[in-house]
C-alpha positions in Angstrom: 18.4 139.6 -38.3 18.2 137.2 -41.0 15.3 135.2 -42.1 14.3 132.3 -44.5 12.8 133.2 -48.0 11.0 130.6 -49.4 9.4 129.9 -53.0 7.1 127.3 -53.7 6.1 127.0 -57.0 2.9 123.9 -57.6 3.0 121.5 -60.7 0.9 121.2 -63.6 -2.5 122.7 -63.3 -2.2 122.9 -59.6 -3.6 125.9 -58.0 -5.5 127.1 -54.6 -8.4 124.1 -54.6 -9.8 121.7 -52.6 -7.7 119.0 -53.8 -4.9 120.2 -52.2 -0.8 119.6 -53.8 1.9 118.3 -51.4 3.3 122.0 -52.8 0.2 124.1 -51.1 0.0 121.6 -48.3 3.6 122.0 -47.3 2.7 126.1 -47.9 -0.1 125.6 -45.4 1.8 124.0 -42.8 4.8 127.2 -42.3 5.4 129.6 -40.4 4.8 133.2 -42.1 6.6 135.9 -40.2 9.2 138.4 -39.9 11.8 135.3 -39.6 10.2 133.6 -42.6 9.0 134.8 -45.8 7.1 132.4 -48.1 5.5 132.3 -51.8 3.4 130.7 -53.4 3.1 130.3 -57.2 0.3 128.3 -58.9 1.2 125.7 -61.6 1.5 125.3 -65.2 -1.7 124.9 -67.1 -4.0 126.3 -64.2 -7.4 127.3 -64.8 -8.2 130.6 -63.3 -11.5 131.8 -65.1 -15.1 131.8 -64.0 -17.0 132.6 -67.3 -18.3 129.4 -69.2 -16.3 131.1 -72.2 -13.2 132.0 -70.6 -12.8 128.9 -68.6 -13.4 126.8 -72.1 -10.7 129.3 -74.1 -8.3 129.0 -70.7 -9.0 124.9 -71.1 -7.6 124.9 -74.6 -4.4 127.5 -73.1 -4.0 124.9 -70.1 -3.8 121.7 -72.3 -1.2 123.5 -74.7 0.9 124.9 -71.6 0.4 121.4 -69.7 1.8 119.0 -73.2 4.7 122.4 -74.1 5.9 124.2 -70.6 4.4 127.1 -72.5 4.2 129.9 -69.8 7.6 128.4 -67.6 9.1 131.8 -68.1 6.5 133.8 -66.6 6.4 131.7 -63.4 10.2 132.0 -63.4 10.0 135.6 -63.4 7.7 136.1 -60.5 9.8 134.2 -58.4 12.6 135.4 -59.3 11.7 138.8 -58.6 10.1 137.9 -55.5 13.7 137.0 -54.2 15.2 139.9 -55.6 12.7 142.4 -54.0 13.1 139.6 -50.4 16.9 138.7 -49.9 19.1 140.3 -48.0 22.8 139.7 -47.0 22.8 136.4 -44.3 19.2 135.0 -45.4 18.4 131.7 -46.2 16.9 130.7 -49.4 14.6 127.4 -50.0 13.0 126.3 -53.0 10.3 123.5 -53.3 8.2 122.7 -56.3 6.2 119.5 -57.7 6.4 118.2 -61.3 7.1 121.4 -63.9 7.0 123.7 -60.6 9.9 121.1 -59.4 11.5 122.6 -62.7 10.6 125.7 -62.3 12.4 126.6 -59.0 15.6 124.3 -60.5 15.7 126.6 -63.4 15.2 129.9 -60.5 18.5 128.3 -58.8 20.1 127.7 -61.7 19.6 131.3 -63.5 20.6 133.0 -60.1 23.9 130.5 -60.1 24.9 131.8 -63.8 23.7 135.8 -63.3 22.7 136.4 -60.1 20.3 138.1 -57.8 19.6 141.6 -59.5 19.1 144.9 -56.6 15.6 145.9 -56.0 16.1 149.0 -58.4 17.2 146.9 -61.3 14.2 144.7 -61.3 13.7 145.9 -64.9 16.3 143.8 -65.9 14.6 140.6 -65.2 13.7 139.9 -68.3 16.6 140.2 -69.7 18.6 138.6 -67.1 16.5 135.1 -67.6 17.3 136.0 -71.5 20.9 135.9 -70.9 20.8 133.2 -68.9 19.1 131.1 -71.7 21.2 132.0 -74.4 24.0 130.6 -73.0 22.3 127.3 -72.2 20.9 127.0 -75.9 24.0 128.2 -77.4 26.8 126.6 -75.6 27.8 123.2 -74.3 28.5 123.3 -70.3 30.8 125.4 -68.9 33.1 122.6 -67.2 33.7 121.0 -70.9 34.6 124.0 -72.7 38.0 125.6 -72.5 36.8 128.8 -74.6 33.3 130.1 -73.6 31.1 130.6 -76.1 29.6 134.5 -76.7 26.5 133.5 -75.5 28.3 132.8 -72.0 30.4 135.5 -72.0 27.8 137.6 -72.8 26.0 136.3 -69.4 28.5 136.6 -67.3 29.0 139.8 -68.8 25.4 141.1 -68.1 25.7 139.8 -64.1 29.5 142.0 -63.9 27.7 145.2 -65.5 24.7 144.8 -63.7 26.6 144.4 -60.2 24.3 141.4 -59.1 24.6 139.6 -55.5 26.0 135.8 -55.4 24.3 133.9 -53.2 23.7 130.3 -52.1 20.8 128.6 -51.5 20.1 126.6 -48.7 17.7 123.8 -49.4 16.1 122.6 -52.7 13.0 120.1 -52.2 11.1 118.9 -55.0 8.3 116.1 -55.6 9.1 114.3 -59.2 10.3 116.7 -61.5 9.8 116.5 -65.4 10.9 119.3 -67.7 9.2 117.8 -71.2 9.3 121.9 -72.0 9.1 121.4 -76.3 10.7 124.3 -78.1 11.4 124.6 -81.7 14.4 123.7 -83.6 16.6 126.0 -85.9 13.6 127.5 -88.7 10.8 126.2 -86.6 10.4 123.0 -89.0 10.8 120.7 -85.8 10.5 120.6 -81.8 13.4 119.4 -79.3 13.2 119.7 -75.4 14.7 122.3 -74.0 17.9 121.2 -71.6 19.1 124.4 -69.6 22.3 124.7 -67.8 22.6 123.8 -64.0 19.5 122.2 -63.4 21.1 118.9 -62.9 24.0 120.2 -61.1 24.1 123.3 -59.3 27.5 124.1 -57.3 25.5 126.8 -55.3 22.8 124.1 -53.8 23.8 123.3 -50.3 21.1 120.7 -49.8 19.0 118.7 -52.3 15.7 116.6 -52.1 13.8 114.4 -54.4 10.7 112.4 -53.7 10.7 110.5 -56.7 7.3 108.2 -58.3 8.1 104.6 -58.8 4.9 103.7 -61.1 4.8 106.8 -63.2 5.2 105.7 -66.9 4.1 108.4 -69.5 6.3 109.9 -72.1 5.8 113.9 -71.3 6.2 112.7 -67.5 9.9 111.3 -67.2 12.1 112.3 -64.6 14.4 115.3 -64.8 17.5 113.7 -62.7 20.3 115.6 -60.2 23.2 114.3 -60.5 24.9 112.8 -57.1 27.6 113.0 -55.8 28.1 116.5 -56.6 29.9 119.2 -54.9 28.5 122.4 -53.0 30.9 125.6 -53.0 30.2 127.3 -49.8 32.6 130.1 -50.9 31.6 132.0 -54.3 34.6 131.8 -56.7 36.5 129.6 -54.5 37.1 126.1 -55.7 39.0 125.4 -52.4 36.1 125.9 -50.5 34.0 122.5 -52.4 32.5 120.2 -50.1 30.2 117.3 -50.8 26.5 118.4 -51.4 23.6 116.6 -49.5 21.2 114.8 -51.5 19.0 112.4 -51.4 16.5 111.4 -53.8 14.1 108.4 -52.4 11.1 106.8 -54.4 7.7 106.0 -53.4 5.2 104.0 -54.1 2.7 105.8 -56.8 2.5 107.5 -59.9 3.0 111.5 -60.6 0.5 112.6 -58.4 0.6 109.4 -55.6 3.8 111.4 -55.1 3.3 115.1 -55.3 -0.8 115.3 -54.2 -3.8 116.7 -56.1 -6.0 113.7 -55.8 -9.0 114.0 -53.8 -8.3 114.7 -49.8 -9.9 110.8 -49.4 -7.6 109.2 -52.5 -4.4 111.0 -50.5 -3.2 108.2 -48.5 -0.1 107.6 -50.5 0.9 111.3 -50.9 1.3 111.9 -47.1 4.6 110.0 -47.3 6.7 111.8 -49.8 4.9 115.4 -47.6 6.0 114.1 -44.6 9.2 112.8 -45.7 10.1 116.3 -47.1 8.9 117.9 -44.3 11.2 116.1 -42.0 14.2 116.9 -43.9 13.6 120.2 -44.1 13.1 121.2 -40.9 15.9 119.3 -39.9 17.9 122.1 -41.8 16.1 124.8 -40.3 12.3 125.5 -41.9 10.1 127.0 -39.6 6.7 124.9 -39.6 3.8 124.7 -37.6 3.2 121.4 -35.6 -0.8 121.5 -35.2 -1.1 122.6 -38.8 1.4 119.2 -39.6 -0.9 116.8 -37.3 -4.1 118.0 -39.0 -2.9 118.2 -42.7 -0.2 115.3 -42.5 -1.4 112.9 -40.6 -5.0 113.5 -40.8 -5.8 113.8 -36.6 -8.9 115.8 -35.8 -8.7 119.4 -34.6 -11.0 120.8 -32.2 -13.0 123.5 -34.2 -11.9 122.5 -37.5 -14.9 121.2 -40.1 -11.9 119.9 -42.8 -10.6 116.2 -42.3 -7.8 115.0 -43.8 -6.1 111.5 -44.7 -3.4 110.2 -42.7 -0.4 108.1 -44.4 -1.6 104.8 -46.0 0.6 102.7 -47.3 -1.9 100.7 -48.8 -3.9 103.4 -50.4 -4.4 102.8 -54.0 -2.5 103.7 -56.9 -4.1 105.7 -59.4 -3.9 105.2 -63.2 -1.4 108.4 -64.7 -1.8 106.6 -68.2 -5.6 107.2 -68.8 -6.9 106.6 -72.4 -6.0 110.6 -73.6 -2.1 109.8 -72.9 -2.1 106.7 -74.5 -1.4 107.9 -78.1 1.7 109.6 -77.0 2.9 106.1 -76.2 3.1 104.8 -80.2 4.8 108.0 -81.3 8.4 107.1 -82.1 11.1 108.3 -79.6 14.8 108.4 -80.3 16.5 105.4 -78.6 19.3 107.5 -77.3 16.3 108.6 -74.7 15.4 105.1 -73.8 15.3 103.8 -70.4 13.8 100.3 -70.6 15.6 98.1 -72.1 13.3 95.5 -72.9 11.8 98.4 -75.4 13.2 96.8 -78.9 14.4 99.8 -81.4 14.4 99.9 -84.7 17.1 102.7 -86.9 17.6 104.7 -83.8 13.6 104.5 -82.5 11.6 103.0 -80.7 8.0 103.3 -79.3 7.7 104.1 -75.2 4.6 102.2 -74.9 4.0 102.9 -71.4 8.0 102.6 -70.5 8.9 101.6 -66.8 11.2 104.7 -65.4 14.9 103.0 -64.8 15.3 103.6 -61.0 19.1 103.0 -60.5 21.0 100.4 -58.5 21.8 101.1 -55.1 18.9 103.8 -54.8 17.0 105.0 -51.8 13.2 103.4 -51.1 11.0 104.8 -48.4 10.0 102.1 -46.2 6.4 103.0 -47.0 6.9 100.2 -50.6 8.4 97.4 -48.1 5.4 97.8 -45.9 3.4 97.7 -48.8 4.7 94.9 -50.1 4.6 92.7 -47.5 1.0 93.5 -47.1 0.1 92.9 -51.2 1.7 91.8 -54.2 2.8 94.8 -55.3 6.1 94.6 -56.8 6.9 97.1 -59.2 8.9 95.5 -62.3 11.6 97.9 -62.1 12.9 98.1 -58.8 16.7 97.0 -58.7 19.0 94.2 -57.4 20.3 96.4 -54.7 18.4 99.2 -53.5 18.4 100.4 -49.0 15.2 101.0 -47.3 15.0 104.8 -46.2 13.9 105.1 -42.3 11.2 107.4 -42.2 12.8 108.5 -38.8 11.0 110.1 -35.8 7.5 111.0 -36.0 6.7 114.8 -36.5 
């Protein structure tokens, strides 16, 4: 009989707390049982030490890994071997993360696109698998641009032939405002660039994508990692004939990073219950098994008898929280290359300019939750960047 195996990996410094992410929340609210499998993997940057000492040498850790992406691999990993040790032939496979956790599981489906899922005796291999799979995306321009593979990609594909991996699809990708500002260093280790990886923009192996997307998020280290639509979905490995259009849709809400993804106090998480019960929605639309009780209590904050924990329900008119607090702000007036602009009323000068704060371009024609319109018809919130032509998104049916 097959089953669902599902991955949630939680954003920056996000881990099992009492403010609770849209990541642990959507965790809390599935069914776990022989017809669904589900993991959970805290973020980036978390803080898991109890000793004065050790929680002040882990603070230092979790502000390097929070500004680098330091420690991505590791979280990879896990949940990579997690489905290797999980999936079997005629399972479904979903993936949901928030902010570098977003990342993470795009990076996951885009490794097991490139090299595949390794057999439970092999697990050894990981490592290296993940190794191979960087290589070529460091080393070689993409694929679908490149007549001639370079060694590096050879050299993958290689490794997934010898090591007699399964192909597989996966079913449903949901993330909450993904950024990937992961800094590596350059050629001698004089410099830093951000690391770009193959197939976490487009991912022919994806049947179903899902971005909640933060319309007031403006820091440098927090712009949005994009997926490119339209794109196609091959529901046959290694056969082109068998392309269809993939589903996506990527709407934006009204809120910065964490408006969108939770981690705010229970009380300050009126905003986040849209993008959670938004996701929700489309998910089990395509077939996640969730718990309704769990939903009205953790969603949309109604009382259950017995329970001592209240939640918020959805507010529209909840405030907006302030991303770009005064320990950001000298990020801001650090020169960035202007090829990585987005604003365009940011002037440059021989190639650079300084963010300052940049709006985040949200495209014409693009999905809005209805949440903003409500929101501004109530107040005068109108947030500078929103387009000439954008279409209202219909929350649809209540859970």
């Amino acid at each position: 009989m097959s089953k669902n195996v599902v991955i949630c990996c939680d954003g920056t410094g996000n881990e099992v707390k009492a403010e609770l992410s849209n990541v642990l929340k959507l965790y809390r609210v599935m069914s776990k049982n022989a017809a669904q499998c589900v993991y959970y993997q805290p973020g980036i940057g978390t803080i898991g030490q109890h000793n004065a000492w050790q929680q002040l040498r882990q603070k230092v850790r979790g502000w390097f890994e929070l500004a680098t992406g330091f420690g991505l691999d590791k979280d990879i990993l896990c949940a990579y071997r997690f489905l290797c040790e999980n999936y079997a032939q005629g399972d479904k496979v979903w993936l949901f993360g928030f902010s570098r956790g977003a990342y993470t599981v795009r990076v996951l489906a885009a490794m097991v696109n490139m090299i595949g899922l390794l057999n439970k005796d092999q697990l050894n291999l990981a490592e290296y698998a993940l190794a191979a799979y960087k290589r070529a995306s460091l080393s070689n321009e993409p694929p679908h641009q490149s007549k001639q593979p370079s060694s590096a990609l050879a050299d993958a594909w290689h490794f997934s032939r010898v090591a007699g991996t399964r192909m597989i699809q996966i079913e449903f990708i949901g993330v909450w405002d993904t950024v990937s500002s992961i800094l590596i260093p350059k050629k001698f280790g004089l410099l830093l660039d951000v690391e770009k990886l193959l197939y976490t923009q487009k991912n022919p192996i994806v049947k179903c994508f899902r971005q909640a997307i933060a319309i007031d998020e403006r820091r440098r280290m927090f712009r949005l990692h994009h997926w490119l639509d339209p794109q196609s979905f091959r529901a046959k490995p290694f056969r082109p004939e068998s392309d269809i259009t993939q589903d996506v849709k990527q709407v934006w809400f009204a809120g910065v990073h964490a408006d969108i993804g939770g981690g705010y106090p229970e009380t300050e998480s009126g905003l986040s219950k849209f993008p959670l019960a938004w996701m929700i929605e489309e998910a089990r639309s395509y077939g996640l098994l969730v718990n309704q009780a769990n939903i009205n209590q953790m969603v949309f904050g109604k009382p259950r008898q017995g329970s001592k924990y209240r939640y918020a329900a959805p507010d529209e008119m909840a405030e907006i929280h302030r991303s770009l607090t005064l320990s950001w702000i000298p990020l801001e007036w650090l020169p960035k290359k202007v090829k990585a602009r987005e604003w365009r009323e940011r002037r440059d000068w021989l190639g650079w300019y300084l963010p300052r704060g940049e709006p985040r371009l949200i495209p014409e024609g693009a999905l809005i939750h209805q949440s903003v319109e409500r929101r501004m018809a109530a107040s005068d919130y109108r947030p500078v960047n929103l387009p000439q032509r954008y279409e209202w998104v219909d929350p649809g049916k209540t859970l």
